[in-house]
C-alpha atoms as one frame of an Amber mdcrd trajectory, in Angstrom:
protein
 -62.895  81.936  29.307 -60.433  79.283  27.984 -57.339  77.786  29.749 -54.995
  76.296  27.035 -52.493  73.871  28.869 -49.687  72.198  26.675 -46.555  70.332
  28.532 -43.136  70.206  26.706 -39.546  68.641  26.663 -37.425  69.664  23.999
 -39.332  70.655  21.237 -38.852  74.133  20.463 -40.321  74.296  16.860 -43.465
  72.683  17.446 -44.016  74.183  21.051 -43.490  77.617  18.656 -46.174  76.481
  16.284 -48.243  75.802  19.202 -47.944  78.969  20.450 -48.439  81.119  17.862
 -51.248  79.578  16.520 -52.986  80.360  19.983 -52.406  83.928  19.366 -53.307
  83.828  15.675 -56.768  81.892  15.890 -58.428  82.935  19.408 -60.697  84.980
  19.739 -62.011  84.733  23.418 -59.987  85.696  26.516 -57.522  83.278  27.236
 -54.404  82.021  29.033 -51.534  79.542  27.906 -49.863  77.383  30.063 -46.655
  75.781  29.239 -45.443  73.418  31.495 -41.593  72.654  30.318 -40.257  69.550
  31.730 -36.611  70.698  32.367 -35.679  71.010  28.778 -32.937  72.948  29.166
 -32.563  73.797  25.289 -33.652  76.953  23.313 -37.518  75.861  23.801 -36.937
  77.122  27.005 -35.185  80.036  26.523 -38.051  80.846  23.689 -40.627  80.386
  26.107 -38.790  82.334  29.033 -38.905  85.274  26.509 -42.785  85.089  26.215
 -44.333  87.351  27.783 -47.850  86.562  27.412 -47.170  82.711  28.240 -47.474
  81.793  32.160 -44.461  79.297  31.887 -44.236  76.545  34.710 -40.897  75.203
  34.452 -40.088  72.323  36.003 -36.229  71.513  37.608 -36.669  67.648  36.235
 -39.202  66.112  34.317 -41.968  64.676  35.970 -43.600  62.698  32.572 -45.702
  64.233  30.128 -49.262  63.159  32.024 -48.358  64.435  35.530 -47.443  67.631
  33.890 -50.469  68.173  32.313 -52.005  67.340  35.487 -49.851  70.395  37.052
 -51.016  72.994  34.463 -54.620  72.294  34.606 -54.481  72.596  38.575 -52.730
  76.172  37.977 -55.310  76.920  35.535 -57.880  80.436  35.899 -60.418  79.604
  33.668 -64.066  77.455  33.441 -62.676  75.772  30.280 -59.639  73.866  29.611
 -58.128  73.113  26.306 -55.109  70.218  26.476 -53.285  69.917  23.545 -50.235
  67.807  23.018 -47.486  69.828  22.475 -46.669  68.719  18.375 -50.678  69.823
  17.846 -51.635  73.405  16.728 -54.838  75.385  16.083 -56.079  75.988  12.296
 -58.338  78.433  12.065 -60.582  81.034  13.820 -63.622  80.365  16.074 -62.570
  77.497  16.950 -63.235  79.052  20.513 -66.545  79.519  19.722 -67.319  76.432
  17.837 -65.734  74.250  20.638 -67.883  75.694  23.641 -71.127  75.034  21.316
 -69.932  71.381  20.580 -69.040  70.704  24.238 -72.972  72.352  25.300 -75.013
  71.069  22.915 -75.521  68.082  25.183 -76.380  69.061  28.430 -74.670  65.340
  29.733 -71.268  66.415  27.841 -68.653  66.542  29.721 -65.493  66.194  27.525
 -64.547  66.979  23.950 -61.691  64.632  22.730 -60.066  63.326  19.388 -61.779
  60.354  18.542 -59.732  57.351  18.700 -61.570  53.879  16.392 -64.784  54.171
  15.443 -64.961  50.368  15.856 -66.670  49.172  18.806 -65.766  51.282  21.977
 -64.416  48.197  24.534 -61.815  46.832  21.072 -60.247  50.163  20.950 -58.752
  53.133  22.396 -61.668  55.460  22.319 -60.145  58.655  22.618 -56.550  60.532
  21.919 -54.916  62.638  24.381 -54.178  64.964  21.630 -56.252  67.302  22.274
 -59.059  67.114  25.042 -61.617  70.170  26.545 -63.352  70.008  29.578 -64.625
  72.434  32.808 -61.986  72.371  34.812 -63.969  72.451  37.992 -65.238  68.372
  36.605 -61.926  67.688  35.985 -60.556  68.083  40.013 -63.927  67.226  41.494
 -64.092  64.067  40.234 -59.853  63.509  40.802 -59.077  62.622  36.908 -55.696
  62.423  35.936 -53.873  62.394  32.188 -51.315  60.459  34.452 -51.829  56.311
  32.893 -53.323  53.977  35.722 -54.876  50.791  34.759 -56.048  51.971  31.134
 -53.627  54.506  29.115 -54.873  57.894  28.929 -57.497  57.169  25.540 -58.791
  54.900  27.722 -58.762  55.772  31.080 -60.518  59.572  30.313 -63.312  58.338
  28.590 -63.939  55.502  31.149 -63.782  58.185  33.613 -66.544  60.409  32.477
 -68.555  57.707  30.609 -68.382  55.363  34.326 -70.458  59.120  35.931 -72.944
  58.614  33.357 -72.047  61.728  31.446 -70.599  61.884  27.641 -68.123  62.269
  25.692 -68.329  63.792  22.577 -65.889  62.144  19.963 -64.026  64.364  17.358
 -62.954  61.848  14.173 -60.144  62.800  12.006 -61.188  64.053   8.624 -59.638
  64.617   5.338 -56.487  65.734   4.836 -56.242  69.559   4.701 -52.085  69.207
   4.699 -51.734  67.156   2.079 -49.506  63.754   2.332 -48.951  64.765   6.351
 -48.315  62.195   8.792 -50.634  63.136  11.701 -54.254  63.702  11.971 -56.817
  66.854  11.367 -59.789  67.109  13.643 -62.942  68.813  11.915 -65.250  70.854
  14.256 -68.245  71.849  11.935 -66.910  70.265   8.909 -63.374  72.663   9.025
 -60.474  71.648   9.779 -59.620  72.778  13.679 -56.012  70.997  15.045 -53.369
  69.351  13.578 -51.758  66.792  15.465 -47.910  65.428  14.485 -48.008  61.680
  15.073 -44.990  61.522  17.522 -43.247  65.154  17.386 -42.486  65.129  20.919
 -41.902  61.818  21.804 -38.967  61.422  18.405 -36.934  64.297  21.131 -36.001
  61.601  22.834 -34.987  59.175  20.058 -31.572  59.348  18.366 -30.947  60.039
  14.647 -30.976  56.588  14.014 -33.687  55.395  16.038 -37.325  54.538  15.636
 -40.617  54.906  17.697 -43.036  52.036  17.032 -42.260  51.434  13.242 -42.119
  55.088  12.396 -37.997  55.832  11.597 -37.157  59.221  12.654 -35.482  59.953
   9.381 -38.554  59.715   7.910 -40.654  62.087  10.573 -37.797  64.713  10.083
 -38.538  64.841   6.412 -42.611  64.900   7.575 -41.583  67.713   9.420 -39.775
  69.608   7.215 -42.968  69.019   4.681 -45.671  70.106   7.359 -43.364  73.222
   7.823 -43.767  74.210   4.273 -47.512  74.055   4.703 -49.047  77.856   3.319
 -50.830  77.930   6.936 -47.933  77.036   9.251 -45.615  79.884   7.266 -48.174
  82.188   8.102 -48.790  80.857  11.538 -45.354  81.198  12.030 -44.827  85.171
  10.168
């Protein structure tokens, strides 16, 4: 029913979260595919180990986009679920409850984190956080998560939106980890994925170092916090 297609370099505790919060909140038959971007740390050995994980890894890294773009060509399933690989699932039927959301329009054809709510041409519309489509749309019409002219936020929703079809925006909501840095997307007013602003993209920084203005000092102690979250101990049990 549901393809769930993350790619990942050198994160081995969120990648785990990922993971396991697959198995712990889905209800309808699925498959996860990991594309690892020649990590060559113990997130790879952790997802070699995984039995129930169809794990495309890669002998050098071919950038986060393209690999999505790998998985969701490999993918078995009408429905794809991408998710960035510091995002995780929150609760059950959110299966379910995505499917509805994505067919209550008939002219739907992607389900995406909602970027601004301020006028659509100021702003990047969507997040590649997390995005669900047919897969079938997704190669007919030759879409990419690879940037082009627009960054991904953009160039997605331009892509659909420029066939005359829609895409249905998911906003972020309140704050069901308190104090968190990262957004929670609400599907039917519940809190449905978490996503870490920057987990994968500080692997690359050093201890000292920053991305944007965000000091990676100060996402490692985010991280820690998130960690200690009730949920993600017993995602993680």
């Amino acid at each position: 029913m549901i393809s769930i297609v993350t790619a990942s370099f050198k994160c081995p505790d969120w990648i785990e979260l990922l993971v396991k919060s697959v198995r712990k909140f889905t209800d309808l038959p699925y498959e996860l595919i990991v594309v690892d971007n020649d990590s060559r740390d113990n997130s790879l050995l952790w997802l070699a180990s995984q039995a129930d994980i169809r794990l495309l890894a890669l002998t050098h890294n071919i950038g986060h986009g393209a690999g999505l773009d790998w998985g969701i060509r490999k993918a078995r399933y009408k429905y794809v679920l991408v998710m960035d690989a510091d995002a995780h699932l929150q609760r059950l039927g959110w299966d379910a409850d995505m499917i509805d959301l994505y067919n209550v329009n008939p002219d739907t054809r992607l389900v995406a984190a909602g970027g601004s709510q301020r006028v659509i041409d100021s702003c990047k519309p969507i997040h590649a956080c997390f995005q669900f489509f047919e897969r079938e749309y997704f190669l007919d019409n030759k879409m990419s998560f690879v940037p082009g002219q627009h960054d991904v936020g953009r160039k997605n929703y331009y892509d659909v939106t420029g066939r005359g079809h829609n895409v249905e925006r998911v906003f972020a909501g309140p704050k069901f980890y308190p104090d968190a840095y990262g957004d929670e997307y609400y599907i039917n007013g519940q809190p449905t994925i978490f996503h870490m602003w920057y987990g994968s993209r500080m692997a690359r920084i050093p201890d000292d170092g920053k991305v944007d203005n965000y000091l990676k000092s100060d996402y490692e102690a985010n991280k820690r916090h998130i960690f200690s979250m009730p949920l993600v101990r017993r995602i993680l049990e």
